[in-house]
N, C-alpha and C positions, 0 to 999 in steps of 0.2 A: 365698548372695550375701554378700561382703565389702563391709561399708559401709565408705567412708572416714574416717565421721564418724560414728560409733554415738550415743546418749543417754550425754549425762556422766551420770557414776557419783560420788553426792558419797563423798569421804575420810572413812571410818571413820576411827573413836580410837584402836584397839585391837586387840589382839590376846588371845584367854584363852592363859594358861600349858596347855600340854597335859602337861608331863612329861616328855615323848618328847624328844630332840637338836631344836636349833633346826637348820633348814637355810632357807637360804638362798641367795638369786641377785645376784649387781650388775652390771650392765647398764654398758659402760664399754670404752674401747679399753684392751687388754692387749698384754705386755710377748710379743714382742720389738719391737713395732711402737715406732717412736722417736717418742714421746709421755709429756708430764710427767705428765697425767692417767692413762695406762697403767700410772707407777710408783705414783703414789699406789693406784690398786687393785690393786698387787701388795701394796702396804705393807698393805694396806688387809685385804684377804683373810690375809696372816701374821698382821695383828696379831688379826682374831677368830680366827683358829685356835688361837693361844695360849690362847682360853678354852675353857674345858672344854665338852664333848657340841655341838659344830660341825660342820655341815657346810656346807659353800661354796664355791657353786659362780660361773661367771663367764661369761655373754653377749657375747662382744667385737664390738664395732663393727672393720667394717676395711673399707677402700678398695675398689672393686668387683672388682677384682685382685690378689690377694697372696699370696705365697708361704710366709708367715710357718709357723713350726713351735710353733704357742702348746704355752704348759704345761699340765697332766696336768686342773688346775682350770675353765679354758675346756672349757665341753659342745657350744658351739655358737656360730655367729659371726653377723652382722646385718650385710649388705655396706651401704655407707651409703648408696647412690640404689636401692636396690631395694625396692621398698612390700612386696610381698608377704612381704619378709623379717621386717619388722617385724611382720607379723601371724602368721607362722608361731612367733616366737619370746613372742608374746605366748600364744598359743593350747600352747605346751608352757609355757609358764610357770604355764598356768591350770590344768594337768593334772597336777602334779606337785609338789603338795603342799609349795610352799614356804609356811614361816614367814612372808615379808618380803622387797621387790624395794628393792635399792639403785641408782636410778638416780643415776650422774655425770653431770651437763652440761655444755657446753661448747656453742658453736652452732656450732664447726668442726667437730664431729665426726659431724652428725647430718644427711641429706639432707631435702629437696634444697637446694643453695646458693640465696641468700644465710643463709636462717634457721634452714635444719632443722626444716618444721617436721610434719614425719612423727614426731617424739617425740610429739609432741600422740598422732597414733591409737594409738600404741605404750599411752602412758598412760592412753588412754581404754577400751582393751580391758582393760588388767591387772585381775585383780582381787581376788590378795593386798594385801596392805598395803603403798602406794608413799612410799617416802623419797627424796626427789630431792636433791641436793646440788648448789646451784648455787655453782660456779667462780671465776665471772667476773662478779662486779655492777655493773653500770654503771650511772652516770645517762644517759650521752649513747645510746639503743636509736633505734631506727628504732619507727615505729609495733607492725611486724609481730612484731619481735623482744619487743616489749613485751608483748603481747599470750600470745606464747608463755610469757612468763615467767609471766604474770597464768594462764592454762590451769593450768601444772604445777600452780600451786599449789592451785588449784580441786582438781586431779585427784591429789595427793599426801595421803597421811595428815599427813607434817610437810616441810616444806620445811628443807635445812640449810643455813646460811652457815657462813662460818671467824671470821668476827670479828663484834663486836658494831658498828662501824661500818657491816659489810656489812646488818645485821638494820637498823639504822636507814637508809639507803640505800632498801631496799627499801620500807620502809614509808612515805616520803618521797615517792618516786617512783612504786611500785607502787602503793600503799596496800594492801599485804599485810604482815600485822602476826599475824592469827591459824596460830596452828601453823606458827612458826617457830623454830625452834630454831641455839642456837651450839655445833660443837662444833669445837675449834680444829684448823688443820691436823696429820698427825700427824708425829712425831719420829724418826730411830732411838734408839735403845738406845744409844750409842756410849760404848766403855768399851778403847778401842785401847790395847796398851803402848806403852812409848815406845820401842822396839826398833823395833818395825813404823813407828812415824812417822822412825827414823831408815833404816830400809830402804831407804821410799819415796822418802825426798829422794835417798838413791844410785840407786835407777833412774833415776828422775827427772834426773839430775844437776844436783840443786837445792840442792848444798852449797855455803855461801858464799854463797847467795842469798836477798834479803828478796820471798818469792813472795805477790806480790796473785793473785788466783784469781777467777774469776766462771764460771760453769757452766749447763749450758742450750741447749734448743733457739735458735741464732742468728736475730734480725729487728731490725728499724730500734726496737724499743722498749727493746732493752736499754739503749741508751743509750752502747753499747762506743767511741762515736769520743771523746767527753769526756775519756774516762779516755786514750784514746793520746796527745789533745791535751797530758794533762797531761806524758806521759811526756820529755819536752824536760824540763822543770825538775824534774823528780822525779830522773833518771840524773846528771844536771850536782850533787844533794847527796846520792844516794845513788846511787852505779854499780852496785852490785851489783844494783839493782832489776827482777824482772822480773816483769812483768802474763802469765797464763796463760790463755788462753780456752779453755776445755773444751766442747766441744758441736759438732755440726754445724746448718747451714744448718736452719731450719724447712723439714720435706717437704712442706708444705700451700699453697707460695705459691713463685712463680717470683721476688718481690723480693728472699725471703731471699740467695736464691744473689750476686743481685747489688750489695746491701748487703755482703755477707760480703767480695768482693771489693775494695769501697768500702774496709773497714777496714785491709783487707791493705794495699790502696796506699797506705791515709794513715799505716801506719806506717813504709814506705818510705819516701816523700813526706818526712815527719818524719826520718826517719834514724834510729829507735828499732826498727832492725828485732833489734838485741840482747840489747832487752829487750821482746822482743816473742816469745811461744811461744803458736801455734794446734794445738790437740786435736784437728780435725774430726773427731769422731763420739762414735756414743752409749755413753754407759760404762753398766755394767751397776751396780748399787746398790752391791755392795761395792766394787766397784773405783773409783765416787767419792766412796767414802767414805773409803779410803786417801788421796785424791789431797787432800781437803780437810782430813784431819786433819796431812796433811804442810804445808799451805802454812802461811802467817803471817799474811795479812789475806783476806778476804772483802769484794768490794764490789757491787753493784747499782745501776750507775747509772740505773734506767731512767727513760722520758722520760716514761711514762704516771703520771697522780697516781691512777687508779682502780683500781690493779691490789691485789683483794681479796683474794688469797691465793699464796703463793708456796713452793714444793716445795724450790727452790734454798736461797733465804736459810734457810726454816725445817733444812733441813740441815744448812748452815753453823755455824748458833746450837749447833746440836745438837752439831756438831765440836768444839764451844769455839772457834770461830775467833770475833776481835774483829771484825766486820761493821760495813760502811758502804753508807748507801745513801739513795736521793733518798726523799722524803717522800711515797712511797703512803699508801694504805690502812691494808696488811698493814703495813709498818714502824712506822707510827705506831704500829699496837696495842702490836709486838712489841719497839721499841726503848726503851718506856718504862721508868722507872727505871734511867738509863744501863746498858741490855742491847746497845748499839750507838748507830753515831753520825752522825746524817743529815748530807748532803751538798744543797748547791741543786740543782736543775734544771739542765741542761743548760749547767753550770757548772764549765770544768777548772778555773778557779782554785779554786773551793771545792774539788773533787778534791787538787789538790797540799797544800791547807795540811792539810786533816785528815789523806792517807796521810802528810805530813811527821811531824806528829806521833804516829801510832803509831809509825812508822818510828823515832823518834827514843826512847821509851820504852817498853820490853819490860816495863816493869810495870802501863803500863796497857794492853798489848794482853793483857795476862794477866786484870789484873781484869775487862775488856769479856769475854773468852771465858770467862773462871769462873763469869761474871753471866748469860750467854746461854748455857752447859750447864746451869745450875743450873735455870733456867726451863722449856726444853725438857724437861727429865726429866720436869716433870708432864702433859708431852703425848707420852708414848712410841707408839708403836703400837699394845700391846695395853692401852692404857686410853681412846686415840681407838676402836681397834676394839671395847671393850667400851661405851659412848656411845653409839656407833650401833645394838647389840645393845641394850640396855636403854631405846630410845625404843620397842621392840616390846611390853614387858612390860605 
């Protein structure tokens, strides 16, 4: 008989060194499914592979329907309102001699709505060693989502944030403080010539043009109508200006689509349809990686202050592009020591004066990008993926 709710099992410390290859699982929606979380565990899975005697493999979560053709690393999938799944994948997880379970959270990505909280049983059967990586830290939770958060941790070896904000958050809120670790979001490698960034602006047909860029699954929190607002007084001292929105519609929510449409009209509406170019759809990692080493500013308006980690912005740093963005979490950690340069809240005028002033000197949209590669290098891939490998040992 399958109990829903087995006896919690407290969090071991540790793992003994055997000798033998580590292998390993993470538990996480995967790529081609259009999810930020999906790239982070493709990034995630390359960068421990870069370390030597690895093996790893990948559990994807996916919608109870889908047609996706995962890559060679996914063994097995967890449809996300189906219980029995999560116990089947828990029960080959117990049998197969992994090292270490990396779960990714998220509470959209885990049945049943609103909280997900069939991770709970998922976590209470594992019974390798569980690293949980949570996302998404917020102060403002529902009782129940609280609760879920307060479980994992019970039921995890270490609990991980991206920032040391997000660990104090938690501990604030949760009062989970023991066995929690920071290990920052990860980076690419990025090391493009400059042949290839002048390639891309001729596809692109982005020559003669000062390209703002912002990238990401679309919703009402990126904050994208500020920035068109601003585009009225940005085009009247720079014409050549154009904002690029790369991403499609978030697939989790029927708002998105109709936000997305919001923004189209308002750049109508505005008359900046000129300087106005939408992307709708999901670029594959290299190909926005081209798109961002090609533009000239990076921005992130969003409208949320708690957003603890960010796949986008930390990309962009990574590109050398000179980043602006409203005063989360994640920016505050990562804008320190001018590595980029905050904008208000839901604020075009604050928008137009600082894209003015990059706009206006390409020396210091150089130093802000030199400042924000230089940083990200120490958070490449395979020294985030080695991090997570070495809280095993």
């Amino acid at each position: 008989h399958r109990n829903m709710y087995p006896p919690i099992r407290y969090a071991v410390t540790k793992i003994a060194p055997t000798g033998k290859p580590r292998k390993v699982v993470i538990i996480s929606t995967s790529p081609p499914r259009p999810c930020g979380i999906a790239m982070f565990t493709k990034n995630l899975v390359n960068g421990m592979l870069l370390n030597p005697g690895m093996i790893v493999e990948v559990i994807a979560l996916t919608k109870d329907v889908d047609h996706y053709k995962y890559p060679k690393e996914v063994t097995r999938t967890i449809r996300q309102n189906i219980f029995n799944d999560y116990l089947d994948a828990a029960e080959y997880i117990n049998e197969s001699d992994f090292d270490a379970v990396y779960l990714q959270h998220e509470f959209g990505i885990f049945g049943p709505r609103p909280c997900g909280g069939y991770v709970i049983c998922l976590a209470r059967y594992i019974k390798p060693p569980l690293f949980t990586t949570v996302h998404t830290v917020l102060t403002r939770l529902s009782d129940q989502e609280g609760s879920i958060i307060q479980l994992l941790h019970l039921l995890s070896t270490r609990m991980v944030v991206m920032t040391t904000l997000s660990k104090k958050m938690l501990e604030g809120t949760f009062f989970v403080s023991e066995r929690v670790v920071v290990i920052p979001h990860g980076a690419p490698d990025v090391h493009l010539q400059t042949h290839i960034k002048t390639k891309v602006r001729e596809q692109m047909n982005w020559n003669g043009r000062l390209v703002v860029i912002a990238n990401g699954l679309i919703h009402r929190g990126k904050g994208y109508e500020y920035m068109i607002q601003a585009l009225p007084g940005l085009v009247k001292l720079f014409p050549n200006i154009l904002f690029c929105v790369v991403g499609q519609p978030h697939p989790n929510s029927p708002d998105t689509t109709i936000y997305f449409n919001e923004i189209t009209m308002l750049a109508k509406e505005l008359g900046v349809q000129a300087a106005m170019r939408f992307l709708p759809m999901f670029f594959s990692f290299d190909e926005l990686e081209r798109l961002l080493v090609a533009a000239d500013i990076f921005i992130a308006p969003y409208t949320d202050d708690s957003v603890s980690s960010s796949g986008t912005l930390t990309m962009a740093m990574a590109a050398g592009l000179p980043c602006v963005a409203t005063p989360f979490v994640f920016s505050k950690i990562v804008f320190i020591q001018n590595r980029g340069i905050m904008i208000k809240f839901n604020d075009r005028l604050s928008i137009e004066r600082v894209i003015s002033t990059l706009a206006l000197n390409s020396t210091v949209r150089q130093t802000i990008g030199q400042k924000a590669w230089r940083y990200m290098q120490n958070n490449t891939w395979q020294r985030v993926g080695l991090a997570y490998l070495n809280e095993i040992e």
